[in-house]
Backbone as a chain_set.jsonl record, in Angstrom:
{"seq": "XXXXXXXXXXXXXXXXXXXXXXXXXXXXXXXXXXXXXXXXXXXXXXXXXXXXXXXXXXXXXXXXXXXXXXXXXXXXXXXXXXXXXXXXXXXXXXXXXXXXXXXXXXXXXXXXXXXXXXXXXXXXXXXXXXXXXXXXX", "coords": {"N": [[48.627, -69.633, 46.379], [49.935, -72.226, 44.704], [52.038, -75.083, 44.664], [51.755, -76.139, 41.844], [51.173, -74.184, 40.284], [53.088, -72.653, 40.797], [55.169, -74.144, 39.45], [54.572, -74.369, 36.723], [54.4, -71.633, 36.365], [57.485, -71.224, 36.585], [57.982, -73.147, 34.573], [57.034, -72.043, 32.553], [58.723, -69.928, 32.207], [61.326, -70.054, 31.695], [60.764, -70.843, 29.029], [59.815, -68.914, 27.604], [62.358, -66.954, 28.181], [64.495, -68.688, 27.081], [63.422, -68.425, 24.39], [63.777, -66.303, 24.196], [66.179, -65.69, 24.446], [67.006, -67.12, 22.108], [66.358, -65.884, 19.636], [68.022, -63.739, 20.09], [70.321, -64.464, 19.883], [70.966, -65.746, 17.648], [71.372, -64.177, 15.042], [73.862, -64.292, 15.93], [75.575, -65.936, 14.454], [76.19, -67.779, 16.434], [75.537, -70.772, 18.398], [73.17, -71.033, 21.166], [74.52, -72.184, 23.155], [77.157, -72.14, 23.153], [76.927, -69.588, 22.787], [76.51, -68.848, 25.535], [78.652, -70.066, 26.597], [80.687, -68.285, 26.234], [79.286, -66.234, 27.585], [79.739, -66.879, 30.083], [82.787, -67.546, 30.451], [83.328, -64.691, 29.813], [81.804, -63.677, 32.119], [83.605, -64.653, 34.593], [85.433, -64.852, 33.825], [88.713, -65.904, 34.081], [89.202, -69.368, 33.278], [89.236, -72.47, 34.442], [89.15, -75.483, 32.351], [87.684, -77.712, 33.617], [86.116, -76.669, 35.187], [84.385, -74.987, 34.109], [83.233, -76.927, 32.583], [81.846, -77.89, 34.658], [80.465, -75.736, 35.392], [78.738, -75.435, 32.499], [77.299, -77.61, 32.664], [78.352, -80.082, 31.236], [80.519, -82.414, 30.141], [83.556, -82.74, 30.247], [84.669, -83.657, 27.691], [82.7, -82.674, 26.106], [82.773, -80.422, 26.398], [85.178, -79.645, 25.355], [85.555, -80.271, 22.247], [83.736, -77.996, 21.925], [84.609, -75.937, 22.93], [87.411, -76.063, 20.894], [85.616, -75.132, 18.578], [85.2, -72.841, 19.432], [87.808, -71.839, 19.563], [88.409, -72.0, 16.704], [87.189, -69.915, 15.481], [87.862, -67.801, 16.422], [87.446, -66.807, 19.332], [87.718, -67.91, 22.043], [90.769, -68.508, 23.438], [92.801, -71.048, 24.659], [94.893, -71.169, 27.908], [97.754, -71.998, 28.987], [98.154, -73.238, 32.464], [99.362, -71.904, 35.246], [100.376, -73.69, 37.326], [99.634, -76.053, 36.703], [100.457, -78.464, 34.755], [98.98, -80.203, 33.503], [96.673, -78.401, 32.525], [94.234, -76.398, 31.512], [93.511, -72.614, 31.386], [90.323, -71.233, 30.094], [90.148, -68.358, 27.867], [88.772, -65.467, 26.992], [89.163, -63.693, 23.665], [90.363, -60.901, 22.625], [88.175, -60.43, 20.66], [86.115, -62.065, 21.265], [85.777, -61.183, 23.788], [84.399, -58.444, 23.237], [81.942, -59.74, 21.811], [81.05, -60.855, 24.0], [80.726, -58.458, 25.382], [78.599, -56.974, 23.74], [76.134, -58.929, 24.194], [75.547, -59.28, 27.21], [74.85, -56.905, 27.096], [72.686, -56.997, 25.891], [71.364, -58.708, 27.896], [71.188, -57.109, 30.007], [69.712, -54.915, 29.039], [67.259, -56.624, 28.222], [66.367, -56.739, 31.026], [65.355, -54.826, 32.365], [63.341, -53.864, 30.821], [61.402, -56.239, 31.409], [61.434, -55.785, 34.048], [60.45, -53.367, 34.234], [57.753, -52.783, 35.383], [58.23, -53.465, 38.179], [58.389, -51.871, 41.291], [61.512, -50.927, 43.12], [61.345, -52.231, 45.771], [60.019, -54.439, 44.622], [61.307, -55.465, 43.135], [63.824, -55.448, 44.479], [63.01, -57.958, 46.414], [62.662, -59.873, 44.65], [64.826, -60.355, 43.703], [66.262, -61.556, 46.161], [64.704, -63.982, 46.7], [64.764, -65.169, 44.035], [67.938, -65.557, 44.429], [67.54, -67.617, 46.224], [66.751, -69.925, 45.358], [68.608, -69.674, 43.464], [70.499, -71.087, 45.022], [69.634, -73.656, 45.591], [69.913, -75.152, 43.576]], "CA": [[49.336, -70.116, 45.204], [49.753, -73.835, 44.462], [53.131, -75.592, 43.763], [51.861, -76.543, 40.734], [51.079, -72.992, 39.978], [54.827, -72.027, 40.825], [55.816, -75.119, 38.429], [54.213, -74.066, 35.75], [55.292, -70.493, 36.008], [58.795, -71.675, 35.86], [58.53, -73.875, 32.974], [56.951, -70.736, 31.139], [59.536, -68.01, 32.48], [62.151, -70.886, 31.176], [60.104, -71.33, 27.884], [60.065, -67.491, 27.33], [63.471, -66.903, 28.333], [65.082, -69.868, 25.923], [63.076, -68.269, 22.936], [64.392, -64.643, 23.669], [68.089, -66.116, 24.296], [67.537, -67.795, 20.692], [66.055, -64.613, 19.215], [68.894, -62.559, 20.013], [71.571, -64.995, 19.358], [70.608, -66.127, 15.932], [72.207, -63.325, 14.235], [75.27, -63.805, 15.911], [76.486, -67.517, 14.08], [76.556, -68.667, 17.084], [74.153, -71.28, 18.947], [72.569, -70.773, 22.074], [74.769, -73.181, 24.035], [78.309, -70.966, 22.346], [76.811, -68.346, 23.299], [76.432, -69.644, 27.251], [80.176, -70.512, 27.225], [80.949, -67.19, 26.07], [78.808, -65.696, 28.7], [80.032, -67.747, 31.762], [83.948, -67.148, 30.396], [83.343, -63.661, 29.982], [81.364, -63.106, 33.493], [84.385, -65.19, 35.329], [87.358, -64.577, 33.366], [89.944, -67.138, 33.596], [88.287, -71.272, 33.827], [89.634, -74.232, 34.004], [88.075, -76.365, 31.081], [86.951, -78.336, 34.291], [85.538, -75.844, 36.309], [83.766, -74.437, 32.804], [82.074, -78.049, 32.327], [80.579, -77.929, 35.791], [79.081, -74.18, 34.866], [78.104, -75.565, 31.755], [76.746, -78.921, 33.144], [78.374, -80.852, 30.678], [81.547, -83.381, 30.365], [84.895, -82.186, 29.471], [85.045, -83.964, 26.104], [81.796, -82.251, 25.371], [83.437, -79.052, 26.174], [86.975, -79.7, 24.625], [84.467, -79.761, 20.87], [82.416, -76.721, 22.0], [86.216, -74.636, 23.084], [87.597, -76.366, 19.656], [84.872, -74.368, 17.485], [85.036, -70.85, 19.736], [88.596, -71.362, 19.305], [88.87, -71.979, 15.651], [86.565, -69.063, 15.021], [88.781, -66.552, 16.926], [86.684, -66.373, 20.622], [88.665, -68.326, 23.129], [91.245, -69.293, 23.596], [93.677, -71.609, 25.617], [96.163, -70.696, 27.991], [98.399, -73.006, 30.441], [97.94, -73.236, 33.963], [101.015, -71.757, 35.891], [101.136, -74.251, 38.2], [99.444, -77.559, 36.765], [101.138, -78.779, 33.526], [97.616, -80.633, 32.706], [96.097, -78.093, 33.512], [94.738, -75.116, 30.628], [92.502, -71.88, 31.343], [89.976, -70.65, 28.455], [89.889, -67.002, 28.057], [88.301, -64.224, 25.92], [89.918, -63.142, 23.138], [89.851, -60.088, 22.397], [87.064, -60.759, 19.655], [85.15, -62.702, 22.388], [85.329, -59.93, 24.6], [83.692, -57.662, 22.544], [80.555, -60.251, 21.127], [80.271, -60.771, 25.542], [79.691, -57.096, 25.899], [77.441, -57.065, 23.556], [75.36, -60.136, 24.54], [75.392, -58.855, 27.839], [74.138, -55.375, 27.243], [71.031, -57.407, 25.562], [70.416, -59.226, 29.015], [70.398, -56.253, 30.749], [68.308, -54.573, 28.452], [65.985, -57.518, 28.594], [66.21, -57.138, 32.75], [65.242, -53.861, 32.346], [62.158, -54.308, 30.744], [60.762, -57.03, 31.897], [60.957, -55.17, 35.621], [60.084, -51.449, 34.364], [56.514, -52.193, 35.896], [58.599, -53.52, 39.039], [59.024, -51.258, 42.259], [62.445, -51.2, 43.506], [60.807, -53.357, 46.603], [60.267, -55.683, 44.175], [63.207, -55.94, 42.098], [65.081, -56.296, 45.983], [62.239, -59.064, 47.003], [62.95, -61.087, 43.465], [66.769, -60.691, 43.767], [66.21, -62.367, 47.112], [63.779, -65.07, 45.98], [65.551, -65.297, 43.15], [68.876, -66.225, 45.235], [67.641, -68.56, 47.192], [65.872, -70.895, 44.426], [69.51, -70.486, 42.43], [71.196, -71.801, 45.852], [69.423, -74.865, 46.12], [70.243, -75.941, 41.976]], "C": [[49.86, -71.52, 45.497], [51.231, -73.955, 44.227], [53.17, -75.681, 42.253], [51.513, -74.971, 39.769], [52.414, -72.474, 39.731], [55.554, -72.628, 39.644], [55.499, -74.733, 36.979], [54.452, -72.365, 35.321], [56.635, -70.323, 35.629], [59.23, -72.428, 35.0], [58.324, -72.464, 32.125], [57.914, -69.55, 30.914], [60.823, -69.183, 31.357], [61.978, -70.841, 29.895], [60.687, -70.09, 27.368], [61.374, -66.979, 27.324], [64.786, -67.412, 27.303], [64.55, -68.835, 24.721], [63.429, -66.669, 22.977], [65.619, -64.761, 23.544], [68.194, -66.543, 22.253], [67.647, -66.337, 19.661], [67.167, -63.931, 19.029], [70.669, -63.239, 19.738], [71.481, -65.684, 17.637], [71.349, -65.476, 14.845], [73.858, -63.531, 14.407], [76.273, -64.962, 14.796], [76.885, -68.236, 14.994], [75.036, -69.868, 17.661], [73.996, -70.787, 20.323], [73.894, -71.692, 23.026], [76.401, -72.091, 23.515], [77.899, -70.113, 23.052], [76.854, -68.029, 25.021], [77.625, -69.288, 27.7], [80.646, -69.198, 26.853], [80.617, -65.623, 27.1], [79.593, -66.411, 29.758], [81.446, -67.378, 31.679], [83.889, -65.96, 30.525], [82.746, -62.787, 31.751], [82.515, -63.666, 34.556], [85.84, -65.471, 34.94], [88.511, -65.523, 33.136], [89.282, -68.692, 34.347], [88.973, -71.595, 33.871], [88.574, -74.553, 33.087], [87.191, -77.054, 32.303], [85.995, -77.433, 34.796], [84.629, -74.832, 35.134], [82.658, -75.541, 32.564], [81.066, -78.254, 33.722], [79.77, -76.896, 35.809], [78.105, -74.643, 34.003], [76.686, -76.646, 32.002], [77.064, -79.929, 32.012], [79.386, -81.851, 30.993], [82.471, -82.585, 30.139], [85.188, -82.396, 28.193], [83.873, -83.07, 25.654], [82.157, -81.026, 25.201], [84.207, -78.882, 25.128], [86.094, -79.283, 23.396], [83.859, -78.521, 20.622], [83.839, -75.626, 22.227], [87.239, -74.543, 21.351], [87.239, -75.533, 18.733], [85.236, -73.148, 17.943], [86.744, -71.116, 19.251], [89.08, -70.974, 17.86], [88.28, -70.697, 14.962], [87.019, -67.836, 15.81], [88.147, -66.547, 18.541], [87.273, -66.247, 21.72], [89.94, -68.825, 22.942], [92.355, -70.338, 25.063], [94.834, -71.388, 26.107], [96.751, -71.25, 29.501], [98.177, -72.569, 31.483], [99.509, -73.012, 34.336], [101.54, -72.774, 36.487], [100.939, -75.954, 38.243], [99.95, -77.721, 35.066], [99.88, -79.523, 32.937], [96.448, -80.197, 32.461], [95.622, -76.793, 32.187], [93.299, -74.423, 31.553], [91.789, -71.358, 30.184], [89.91, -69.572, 29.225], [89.25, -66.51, 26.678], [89.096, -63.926, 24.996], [89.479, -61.603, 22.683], [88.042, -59.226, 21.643], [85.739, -61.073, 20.367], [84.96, -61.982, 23.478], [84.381, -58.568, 24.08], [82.1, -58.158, 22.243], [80.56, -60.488, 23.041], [79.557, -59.558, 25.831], [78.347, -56.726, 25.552], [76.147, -57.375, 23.673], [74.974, -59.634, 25.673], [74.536, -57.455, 28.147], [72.792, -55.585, 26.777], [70.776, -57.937, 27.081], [70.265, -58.328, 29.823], [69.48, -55.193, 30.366], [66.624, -55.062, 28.491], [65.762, -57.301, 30.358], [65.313, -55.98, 32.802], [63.624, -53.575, 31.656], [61.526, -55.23, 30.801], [60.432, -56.747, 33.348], [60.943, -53.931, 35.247], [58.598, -52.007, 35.066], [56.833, -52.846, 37.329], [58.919, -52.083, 39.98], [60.459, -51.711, 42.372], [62.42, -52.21, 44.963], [61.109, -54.604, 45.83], [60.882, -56.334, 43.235], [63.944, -56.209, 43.423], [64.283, -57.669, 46.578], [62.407, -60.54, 45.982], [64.079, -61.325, 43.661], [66.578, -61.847, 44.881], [66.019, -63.388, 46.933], [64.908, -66.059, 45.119], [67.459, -66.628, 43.56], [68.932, -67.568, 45.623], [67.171, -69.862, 46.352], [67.152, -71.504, 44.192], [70.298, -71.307, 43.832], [70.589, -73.188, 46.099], [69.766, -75.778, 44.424], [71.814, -76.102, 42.144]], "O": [[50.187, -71.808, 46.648], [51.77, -73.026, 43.626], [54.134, -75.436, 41.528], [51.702, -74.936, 38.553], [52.798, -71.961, 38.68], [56.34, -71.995, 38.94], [56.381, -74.869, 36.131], [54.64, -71.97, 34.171], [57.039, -69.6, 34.719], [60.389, -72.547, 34.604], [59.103, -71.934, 31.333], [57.997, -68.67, 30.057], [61.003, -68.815, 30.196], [63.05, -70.785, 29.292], [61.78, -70.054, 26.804], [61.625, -66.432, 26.25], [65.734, -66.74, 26.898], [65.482, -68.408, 24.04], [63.371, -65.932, 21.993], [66.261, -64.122, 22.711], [69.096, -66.319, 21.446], [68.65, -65.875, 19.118], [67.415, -63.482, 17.91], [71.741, -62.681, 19.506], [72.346, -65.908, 16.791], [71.863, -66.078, 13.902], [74.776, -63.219, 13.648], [77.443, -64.76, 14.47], [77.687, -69.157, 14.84], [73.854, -69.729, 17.345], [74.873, -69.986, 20.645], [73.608, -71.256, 24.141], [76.17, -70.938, 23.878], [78.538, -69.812, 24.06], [77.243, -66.972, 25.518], [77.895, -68.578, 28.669], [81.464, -69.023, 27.756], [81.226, -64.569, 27.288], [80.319, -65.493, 30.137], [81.794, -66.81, 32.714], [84.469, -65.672, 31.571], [83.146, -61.756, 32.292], [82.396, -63.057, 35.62], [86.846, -65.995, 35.418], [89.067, -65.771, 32.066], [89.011, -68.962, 35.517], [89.856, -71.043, 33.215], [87.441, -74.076, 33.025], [85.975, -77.026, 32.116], [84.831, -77.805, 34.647], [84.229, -73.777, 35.627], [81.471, -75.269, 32.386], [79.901, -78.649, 33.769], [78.587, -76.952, 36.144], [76.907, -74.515, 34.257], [75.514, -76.508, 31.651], [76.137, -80.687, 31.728], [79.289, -82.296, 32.136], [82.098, -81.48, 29.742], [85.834, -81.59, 27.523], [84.135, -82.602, 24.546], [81.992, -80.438, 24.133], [84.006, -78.144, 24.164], [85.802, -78.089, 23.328], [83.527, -78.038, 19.539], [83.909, -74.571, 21.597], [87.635, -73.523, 20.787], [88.097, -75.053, 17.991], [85.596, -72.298, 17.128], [86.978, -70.356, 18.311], [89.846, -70.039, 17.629], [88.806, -70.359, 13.902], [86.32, -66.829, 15.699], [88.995, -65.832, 19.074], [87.472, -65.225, 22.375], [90.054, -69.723, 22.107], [92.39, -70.037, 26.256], [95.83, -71.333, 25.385], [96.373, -71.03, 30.652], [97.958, -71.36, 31.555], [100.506, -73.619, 33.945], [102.743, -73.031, 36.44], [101.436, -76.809, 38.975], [99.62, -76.827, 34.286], [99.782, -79.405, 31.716], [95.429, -80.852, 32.239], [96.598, -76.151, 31.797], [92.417, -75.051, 32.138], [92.481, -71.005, 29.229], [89.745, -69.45, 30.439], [89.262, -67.079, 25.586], [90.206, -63.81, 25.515], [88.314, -61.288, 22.441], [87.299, -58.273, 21.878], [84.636, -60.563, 20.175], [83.94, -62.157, 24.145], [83.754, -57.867, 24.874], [81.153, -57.378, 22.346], [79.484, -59.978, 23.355], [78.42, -59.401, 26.277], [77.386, -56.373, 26.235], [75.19, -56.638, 23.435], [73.79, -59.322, 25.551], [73.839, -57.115, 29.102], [71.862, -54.814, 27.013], [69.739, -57.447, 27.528], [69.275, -58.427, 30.547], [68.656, -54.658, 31.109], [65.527, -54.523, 28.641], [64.784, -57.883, 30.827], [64.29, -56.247, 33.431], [62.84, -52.942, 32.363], [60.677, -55.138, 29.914], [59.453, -57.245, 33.901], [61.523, -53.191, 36.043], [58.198, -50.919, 35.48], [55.794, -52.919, 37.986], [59.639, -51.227, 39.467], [60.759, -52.77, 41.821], [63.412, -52.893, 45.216], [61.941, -55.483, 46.056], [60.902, -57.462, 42.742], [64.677, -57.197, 43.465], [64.982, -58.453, 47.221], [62.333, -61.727, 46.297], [64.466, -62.483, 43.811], [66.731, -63.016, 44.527], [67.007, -64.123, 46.924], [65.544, -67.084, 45.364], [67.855, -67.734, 43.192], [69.823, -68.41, 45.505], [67.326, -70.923, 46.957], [67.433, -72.694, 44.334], [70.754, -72.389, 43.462], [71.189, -73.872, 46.928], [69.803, -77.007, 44.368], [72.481, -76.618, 41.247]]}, "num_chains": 1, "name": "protein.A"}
C-alpha cells in the first residue's frame, strides 16, 4: 500500500464522514460546525472560551459569535471563572445536554456499523492506529 493510497483513503473516510455528520445534523437547526462545539463542550464539560477555540481550531472572536448563537438559542451558556475575573467557562445547558446525548448516541451508532464486519482484533488494531495518526495532528 502506497502513501498515496493511504491519502486518498483519508480524504474519502473524511468526505464520507462530513456528509453523514451533515445528514444527521440537518434536522437539528443546527450547522455542522454548532453542532462540533456542542460535541467537544459536552465530551469535556467545563472550557475556557480559549481552550474551546484551540479544540475548535478557530480564533476566539470566531468563537465568541458561534457561543453568542448556542447561547441565544438556549444551549450554552457562560459561567465565570472562580479564579480569573477575565476569565468565563461555556457549559451545557440543560437543553444542550440533552441535543449532546442525542448526537452522540448517532456517532456511536454510526461506530457500530461501520465496524460490525470488524473483529474485535481489529476494532483494538484501528483504535491503536487510529491513536497514533490523532497524536501527531
Amino acid at each position: 500500500m502506497s502513501i498515496e493510497t493511504l491519502s486518498h483513503q483519508l480524504i474519502e473516510l473524511y468526505d464520507k464522514v462530513s456528509s453523514w455528520e451533515y445528514s444527521v445534523v440537518k434536522d437539528s437547526g443546527l450547522s455542522p460546525a454548532q453542532m462540533h462545539t456542542i460535541e467537544i463542550i459536552g465530551h469535556r464539560k467545563n472550557l475556557r472560551m480559549k481552550e474551546l477555540a484551540e479544540k475548535l481550531g478557530v480564533t476566539t472572536g470566531t468563537l465568541t459569535m458561534g457561543v453568542d448563537k448556542l447561547e441565544k438559542i438556549g444551549l450554552v451558556e457562560r459561567k465565570p471563572h472562580d479564579t480569573d475575573r477575565r476569565s468565563y467557562f461555556v457549559v451545557l445547558t440543560s437543553k444542550g445536554e440533552k441535543m449532546f446525548e442525542e448526537h452522540h448516541r448517532f456517532h456511536e451508532d454510526f461506530t457500530r456499523e461501520v465496524s460490525a464486519e470488524l473483529t474485535n482484533s481489529d476494532v483494538e488494531t484501528l483504535t491503536i492506529l487510529l491513536g497514533k495518526v490523532l497524536e501527531k495532528m
